[in-house]
C-alpha positions as CSV (number, residue, x, y, z in Angstrom):
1,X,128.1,99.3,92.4
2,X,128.1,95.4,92.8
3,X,132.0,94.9,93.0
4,X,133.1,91.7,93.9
5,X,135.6,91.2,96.8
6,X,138.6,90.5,94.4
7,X,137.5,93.7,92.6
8,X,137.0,95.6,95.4
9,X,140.5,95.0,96.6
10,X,142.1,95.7,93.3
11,X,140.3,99.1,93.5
12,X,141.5,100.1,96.5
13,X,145.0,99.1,95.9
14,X,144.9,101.2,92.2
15,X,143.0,104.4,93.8
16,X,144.9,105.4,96.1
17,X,142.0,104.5,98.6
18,X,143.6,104.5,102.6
19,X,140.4,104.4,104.9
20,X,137.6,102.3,104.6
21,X,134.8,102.8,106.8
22,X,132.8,99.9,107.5
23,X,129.4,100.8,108.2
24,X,126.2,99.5,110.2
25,X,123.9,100.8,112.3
26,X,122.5,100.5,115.7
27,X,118.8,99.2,116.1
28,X,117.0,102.3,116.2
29,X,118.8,103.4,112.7
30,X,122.0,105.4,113.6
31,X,124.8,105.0,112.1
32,X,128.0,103.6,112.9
33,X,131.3,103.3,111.4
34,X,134.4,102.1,112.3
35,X,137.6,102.9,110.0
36,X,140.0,101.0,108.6
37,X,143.5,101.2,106.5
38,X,143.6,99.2,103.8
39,X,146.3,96.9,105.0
40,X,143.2,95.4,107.0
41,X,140.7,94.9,104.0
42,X,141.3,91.8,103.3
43,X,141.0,90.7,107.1
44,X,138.1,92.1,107.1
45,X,136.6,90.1,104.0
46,X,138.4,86.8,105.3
47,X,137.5,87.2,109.5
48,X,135.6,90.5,110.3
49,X,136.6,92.9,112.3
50,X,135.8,93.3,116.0
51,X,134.1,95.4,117.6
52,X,132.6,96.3,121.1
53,X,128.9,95.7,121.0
54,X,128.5,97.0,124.7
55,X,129.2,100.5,123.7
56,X,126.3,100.9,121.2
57,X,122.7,101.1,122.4
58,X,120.8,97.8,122.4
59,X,123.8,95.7,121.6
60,X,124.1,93.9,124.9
61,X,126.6,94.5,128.0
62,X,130.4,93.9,129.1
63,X,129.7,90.2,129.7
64,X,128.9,89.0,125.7
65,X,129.8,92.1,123.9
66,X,132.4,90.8,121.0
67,X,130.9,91.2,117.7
68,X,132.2,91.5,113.9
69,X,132.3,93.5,111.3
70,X,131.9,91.7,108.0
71,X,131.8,94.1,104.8
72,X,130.0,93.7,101.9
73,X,131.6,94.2,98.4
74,X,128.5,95.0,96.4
75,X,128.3,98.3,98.6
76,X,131.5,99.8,98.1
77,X,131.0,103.9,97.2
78,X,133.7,106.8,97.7
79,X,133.5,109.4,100.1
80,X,133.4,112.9,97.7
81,X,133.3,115.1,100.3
82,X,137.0,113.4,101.6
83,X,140.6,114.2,100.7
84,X,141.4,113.7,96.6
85,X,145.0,111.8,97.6
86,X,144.4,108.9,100.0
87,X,140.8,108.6,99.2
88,X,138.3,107.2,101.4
89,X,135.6,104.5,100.8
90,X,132.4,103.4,102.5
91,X,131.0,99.7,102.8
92,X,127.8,98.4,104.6
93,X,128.4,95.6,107.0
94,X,126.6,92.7,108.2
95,X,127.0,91.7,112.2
96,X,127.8,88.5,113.8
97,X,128.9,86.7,116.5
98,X,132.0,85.2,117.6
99,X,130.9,82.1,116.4
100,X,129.9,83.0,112.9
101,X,126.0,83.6,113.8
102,X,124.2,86.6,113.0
103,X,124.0,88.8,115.9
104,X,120.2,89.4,116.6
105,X,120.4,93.1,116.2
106,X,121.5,93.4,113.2
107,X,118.2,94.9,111.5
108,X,120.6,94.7,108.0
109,X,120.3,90.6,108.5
110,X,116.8,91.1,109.2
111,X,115.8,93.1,105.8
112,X,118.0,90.4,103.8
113,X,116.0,87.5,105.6
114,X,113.2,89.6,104.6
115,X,113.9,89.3,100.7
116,X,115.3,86.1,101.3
117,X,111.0,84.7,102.2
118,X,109.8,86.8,99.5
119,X,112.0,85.2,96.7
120,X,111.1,81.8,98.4
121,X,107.1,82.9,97.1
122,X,107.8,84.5,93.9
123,X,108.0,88.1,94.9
124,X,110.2,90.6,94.6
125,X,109.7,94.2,96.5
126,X,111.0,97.4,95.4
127,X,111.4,100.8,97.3
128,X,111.8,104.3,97.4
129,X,112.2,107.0,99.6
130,X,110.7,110.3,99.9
131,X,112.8,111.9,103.4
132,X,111.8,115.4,104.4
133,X,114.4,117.5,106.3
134,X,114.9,120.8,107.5
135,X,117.6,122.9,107.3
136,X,118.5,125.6,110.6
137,X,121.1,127.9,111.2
138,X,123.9,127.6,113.8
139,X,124.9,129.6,116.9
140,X,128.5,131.0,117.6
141,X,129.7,127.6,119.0
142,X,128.4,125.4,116.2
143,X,125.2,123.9,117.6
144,X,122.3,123.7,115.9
145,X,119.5,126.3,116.7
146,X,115.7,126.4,116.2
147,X,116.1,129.2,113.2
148,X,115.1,127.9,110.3
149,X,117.4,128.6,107.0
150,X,114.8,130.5,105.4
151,X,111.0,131.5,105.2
152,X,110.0,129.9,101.8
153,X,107.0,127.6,101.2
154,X,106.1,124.8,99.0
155,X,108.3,124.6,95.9
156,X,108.8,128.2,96.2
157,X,112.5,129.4,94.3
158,X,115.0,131.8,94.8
159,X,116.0,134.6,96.9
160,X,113.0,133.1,98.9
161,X,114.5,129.3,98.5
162,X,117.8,129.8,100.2
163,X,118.3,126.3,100.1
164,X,118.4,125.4,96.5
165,X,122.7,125.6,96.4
166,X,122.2,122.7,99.5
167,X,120.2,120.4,97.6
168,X,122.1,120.7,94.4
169,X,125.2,119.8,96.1
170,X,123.5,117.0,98.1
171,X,122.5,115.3,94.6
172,X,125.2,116.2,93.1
173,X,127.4,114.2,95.7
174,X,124.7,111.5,95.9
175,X,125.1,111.4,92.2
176,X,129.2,110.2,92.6
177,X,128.2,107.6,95.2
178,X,126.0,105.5,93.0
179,X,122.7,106.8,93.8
180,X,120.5,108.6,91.8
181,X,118.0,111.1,93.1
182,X,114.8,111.7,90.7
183,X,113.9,115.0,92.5
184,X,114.1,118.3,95.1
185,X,112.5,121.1,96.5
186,X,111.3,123.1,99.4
187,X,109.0,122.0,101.1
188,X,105.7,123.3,102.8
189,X,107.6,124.6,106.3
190,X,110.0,127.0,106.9
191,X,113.6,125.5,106.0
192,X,112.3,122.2,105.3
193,X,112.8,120.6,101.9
194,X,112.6,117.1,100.6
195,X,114.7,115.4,98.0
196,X,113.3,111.6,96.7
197,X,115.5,109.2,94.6
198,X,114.6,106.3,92.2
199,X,113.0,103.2,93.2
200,X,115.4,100.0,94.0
201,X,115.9,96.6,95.3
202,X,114.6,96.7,99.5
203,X,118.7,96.1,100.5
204,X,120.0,98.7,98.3
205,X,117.2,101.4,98.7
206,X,117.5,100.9,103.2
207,X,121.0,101.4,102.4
208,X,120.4,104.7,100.0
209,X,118.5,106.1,103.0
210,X,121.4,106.1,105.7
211,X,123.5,107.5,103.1
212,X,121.2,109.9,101.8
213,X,120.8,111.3,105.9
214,X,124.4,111.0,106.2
215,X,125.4,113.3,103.3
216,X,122.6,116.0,104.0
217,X,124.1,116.2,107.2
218,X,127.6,116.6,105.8
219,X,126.5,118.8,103.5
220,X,124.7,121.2,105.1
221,X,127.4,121.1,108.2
222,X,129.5,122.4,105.1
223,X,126.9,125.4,104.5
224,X,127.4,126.6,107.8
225,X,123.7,124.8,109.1
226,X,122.3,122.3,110.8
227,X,120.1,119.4,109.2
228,X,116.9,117.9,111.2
229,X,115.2,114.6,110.6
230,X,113.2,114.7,113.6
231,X,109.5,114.2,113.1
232,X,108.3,117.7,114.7
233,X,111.2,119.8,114.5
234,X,109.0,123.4,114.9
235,X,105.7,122.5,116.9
236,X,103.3,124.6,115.0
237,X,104.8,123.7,111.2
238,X,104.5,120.5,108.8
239,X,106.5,117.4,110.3
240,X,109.1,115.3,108.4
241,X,107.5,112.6,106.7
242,X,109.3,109.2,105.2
243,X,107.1,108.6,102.1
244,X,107.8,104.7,101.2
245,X,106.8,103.8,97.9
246,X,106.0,100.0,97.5
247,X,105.6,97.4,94.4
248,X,105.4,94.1,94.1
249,X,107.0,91.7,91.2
250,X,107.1,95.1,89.1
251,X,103.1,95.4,89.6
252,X,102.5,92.7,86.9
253,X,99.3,91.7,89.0
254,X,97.3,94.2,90.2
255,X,95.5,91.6,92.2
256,X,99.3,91.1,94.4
257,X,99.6,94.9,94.2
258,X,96.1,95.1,95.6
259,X,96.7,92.2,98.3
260,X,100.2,93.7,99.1
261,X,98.3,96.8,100.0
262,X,95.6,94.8,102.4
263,X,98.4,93.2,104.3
264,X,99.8,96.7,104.9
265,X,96.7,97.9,106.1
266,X,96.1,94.8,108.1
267,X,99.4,94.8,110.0
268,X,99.8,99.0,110.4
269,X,98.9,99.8,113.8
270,X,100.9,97.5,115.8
271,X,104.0,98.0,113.0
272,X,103.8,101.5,113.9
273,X,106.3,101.3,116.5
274,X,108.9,100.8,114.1
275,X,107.5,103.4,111.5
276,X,107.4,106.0,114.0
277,X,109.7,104.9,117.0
278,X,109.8,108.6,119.1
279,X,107.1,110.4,121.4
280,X,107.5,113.2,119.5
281,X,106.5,110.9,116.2
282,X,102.8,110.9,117.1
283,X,102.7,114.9,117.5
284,X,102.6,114.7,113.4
285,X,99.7,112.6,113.0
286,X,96.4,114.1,111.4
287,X,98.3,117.6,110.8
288,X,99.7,119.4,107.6
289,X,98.9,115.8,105.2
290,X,100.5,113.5,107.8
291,X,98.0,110.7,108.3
292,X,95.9,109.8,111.1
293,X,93.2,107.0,110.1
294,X,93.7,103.6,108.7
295,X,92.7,104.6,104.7
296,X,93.9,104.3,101.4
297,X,92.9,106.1,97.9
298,X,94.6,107.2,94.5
299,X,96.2,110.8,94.6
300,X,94.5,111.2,98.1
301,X,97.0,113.0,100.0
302,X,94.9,112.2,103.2
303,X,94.5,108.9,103.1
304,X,97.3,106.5,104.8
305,X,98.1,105.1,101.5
306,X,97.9,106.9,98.0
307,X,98.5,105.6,94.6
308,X,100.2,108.7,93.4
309,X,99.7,108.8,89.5
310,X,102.1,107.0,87.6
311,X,102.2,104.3,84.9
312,X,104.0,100.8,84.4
313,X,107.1,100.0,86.5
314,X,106.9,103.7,88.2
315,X,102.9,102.3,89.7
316,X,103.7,102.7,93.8
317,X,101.5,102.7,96.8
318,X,102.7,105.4,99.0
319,X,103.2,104.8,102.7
320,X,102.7,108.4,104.2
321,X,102.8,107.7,108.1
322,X,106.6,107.0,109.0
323,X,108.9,109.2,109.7
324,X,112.9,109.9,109.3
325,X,113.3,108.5,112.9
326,X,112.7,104.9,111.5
327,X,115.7,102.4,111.2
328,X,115.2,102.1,106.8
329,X,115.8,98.1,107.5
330,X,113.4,97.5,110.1
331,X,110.7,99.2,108.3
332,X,111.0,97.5,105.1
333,X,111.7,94.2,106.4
334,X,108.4,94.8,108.3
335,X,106.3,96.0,105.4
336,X,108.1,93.0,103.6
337,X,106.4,90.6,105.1
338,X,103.1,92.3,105.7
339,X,102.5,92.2,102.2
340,X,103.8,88.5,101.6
341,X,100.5,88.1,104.5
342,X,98.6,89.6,102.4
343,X,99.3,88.1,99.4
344,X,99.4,84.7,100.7
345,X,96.4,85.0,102.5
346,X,94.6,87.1,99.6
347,X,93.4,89.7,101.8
348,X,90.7,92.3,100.3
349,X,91.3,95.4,100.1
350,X,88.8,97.9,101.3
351,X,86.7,100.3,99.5
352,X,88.9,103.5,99.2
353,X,88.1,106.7,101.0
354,X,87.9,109.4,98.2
355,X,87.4,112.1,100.6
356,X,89.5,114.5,102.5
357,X,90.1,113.2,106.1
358,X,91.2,116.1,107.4
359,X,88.4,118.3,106.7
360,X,85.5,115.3,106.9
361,X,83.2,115.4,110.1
362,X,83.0,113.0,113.2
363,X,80.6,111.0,111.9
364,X,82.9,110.4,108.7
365,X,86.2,109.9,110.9
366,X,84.8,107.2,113.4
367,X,83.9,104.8,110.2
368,X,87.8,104.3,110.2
369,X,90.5,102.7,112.7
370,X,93.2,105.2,113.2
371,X,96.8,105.1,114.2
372,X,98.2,104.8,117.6
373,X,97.8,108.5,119.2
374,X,100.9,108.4,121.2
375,X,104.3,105.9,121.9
376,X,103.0,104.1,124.9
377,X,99.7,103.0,122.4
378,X,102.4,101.8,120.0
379,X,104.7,99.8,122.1
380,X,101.4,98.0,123.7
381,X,100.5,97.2,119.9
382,X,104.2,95.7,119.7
383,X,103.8,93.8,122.6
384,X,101.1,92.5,121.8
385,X,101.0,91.4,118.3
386,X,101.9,87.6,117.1
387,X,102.9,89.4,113.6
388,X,105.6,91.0,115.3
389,X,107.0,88.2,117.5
390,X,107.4,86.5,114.2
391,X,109.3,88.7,111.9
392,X,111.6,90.5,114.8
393,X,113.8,88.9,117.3
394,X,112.7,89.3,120.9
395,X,115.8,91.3,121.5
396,X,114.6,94.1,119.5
397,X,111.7,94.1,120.6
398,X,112.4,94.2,124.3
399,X,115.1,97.3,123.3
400,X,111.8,99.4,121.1
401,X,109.0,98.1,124.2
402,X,111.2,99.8,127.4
């Protein structure tokens, strides 16, 4: 909404706003909050607010484990689903040290360093998100179980749909935070469906996405189910993909769009660690249109990148190999700079592969480098990889590597 901190605080004080959670997330993309009244707002604009790092995964130990809290204005939205009368508000939160420095976890710092060397070169990247979910009923205690909510197929309605009331309430109540989704429906496997939402700056569409899985979970919790964003939820049914659409400086040139691409290409095998960070990631690969080889085409639904069919500013590559596992910041920080390495090094794009790769023959298939077929082949990519000791901080690294 873009408030500035003066505004912010006059909001709070005129809307009957009590708790503000201050968000963040660890570096592996699960979120965190830590709530405040509003007595401590302005503290927490002025100071931060401490917290202890040693607690969250990949954050450190006891011995340097102080960190703060510092909130950022631009990224207030209101909690619908919370009480009417003392009204609670979420903001996302940048991470630093005692001393003021950024802490070197903080994958939120990272994506606005990111932007930060693309604005430095003329560009300007936008994102959105396609996340796939699915949606599975609960036992007599509450947990989730592996029934999904209904039998349906692709973009099939109701009775069959029984999740159309869930996904109109999810929009609906990303609609009153700020964000707008473009489109829904069920998806392909049993209980799954997918819901996108408009294109946007690369800090503001990382921070749609741990909205967008926090309210689906909220939502559906609400409905009496459980919501899964793991990449292989049913073994022998369509994954859940993370579609990323990319453009460069609005697509102006299609000889950066073109390059931007290449430097995706380039840089996706050993980047795939941070696309696709779980073993059971690489159980999707090369089944019901998740990718498998190193391709791109238009439409192609095959291929590792597709131009879906659009025109002007809505002209996107689609990224079709990471999944809802991935930390939103990491990822677009990453794909970030591989296309600023492949525009500033004008890299050619290949030929594209107008063919179906998951019906073409052996002698089709080994013409193309493919993706890393498991985690261990990933992390060794990491490791290994001078594009990744350059845009990460060792610490990360060392945490996604174990």
């Amino acid at each position: 909404m873009n408030y500035s901190k003066d505004e912010v605080l006059q909001y709070i004080r005129e809307d009957d706003v009590k708790f503000i959670r201050l968000a963040f997330c660890d570096v592996f993309g699960r979120q965190k909050n830590v709530s405040i009244l509003a007595d401590e707002l302005e503290r927490a604009f002025e100071t931060g607010i401490a917290i202890d790092g040693s607690a969250i995964r990949g954050f450190g130990d006891e011995a340097r484990s102080d960190l703060f809290l510092h909130p950022d204005p631009e990224t207030l939205m209101p909690l619908p689903w919370r009480p009417e009368h003392g009204k609670v508000v979420l903001m996302y939160s940048r991470i630093t040290r005692p001393d003021g420095s950024v802490f070197s976890c903080d994958t939120r710092s990272l994506l606005i360093h990111a932007i930060r060397k693309a604005q430095e070169t003329g560009l300007r990247f936008t994102f959105g998100a396609e996340q796939e979910f699915y949606l599975f009923e609960l036992d007599e205690k509450g947990n989730a179980t592996a029934t999904p909510f209904d039998r349906a197929s692709y973009m099939d309605i109701a009775p069959d749909d029984r999740g159309e009331n869930v996904r109109r309430e999810i929009c609906l109540t990303l609609e009153q935070m700020g964000i707008q989704p473009e489109s829904s429906h069920h998806e392909e496997g049993p209980g799954q469906n997918e819901i996108d939402f408009r294109y946007s700056d690369a800090l503001n569409a990382a921070d749609n996405v741990m909205t967008f899985q926090n309210v689906v979970k909220t939502v559906a919790r609400r409905y009496g189910l459980a919501a899964d964003f793991s990449p292989k939820p049913l073994k022998d049914c369509p994954g859940n993909g993370f579609h990323i659409n990319i453009s460069v400086n609005g697509n102006d040139s299609s000889e950066l769009f073109r390059q931007m691409m290449a430097g995706i290409l380039a840089h996706i095998r050993e980047m795939t660690l941070f696309l696709n960070p779980i073993k059971e990631s690489y159980q999707r690969f090369g089944f019901h249109k998740a990718p498998k080889y190193i391709s791109w085409s238009s439409e192609n639904r095959s291929q590792l990148i597709r131009i879906p069919a659009a025109f002007g500013e809505y002209r996107r590559c689609e990224l079709r190999s990471p999944d809802p596992c991935a930390n939103p910041y990491l990822a677009y920080a990453l794909l970030i700079y591989a296309g600023i390495d492949g525009i500033r090094n004008k890299l050619t794009l290949p030929d594209p592969a107008d063919l179906n790769l998951f019906t073409a023959g052996p002698e089709i298939l080994k013409q193309f480098d493919a993706l890393p077929s498991d985690l261990t082949e990933a992390k060794e990519l990491a490791k290994q990889s001078p594009f990744i000791k350059e845009h990460i901080s060792q610490a990360i690294l060392d945490i996604y590597t174990r």
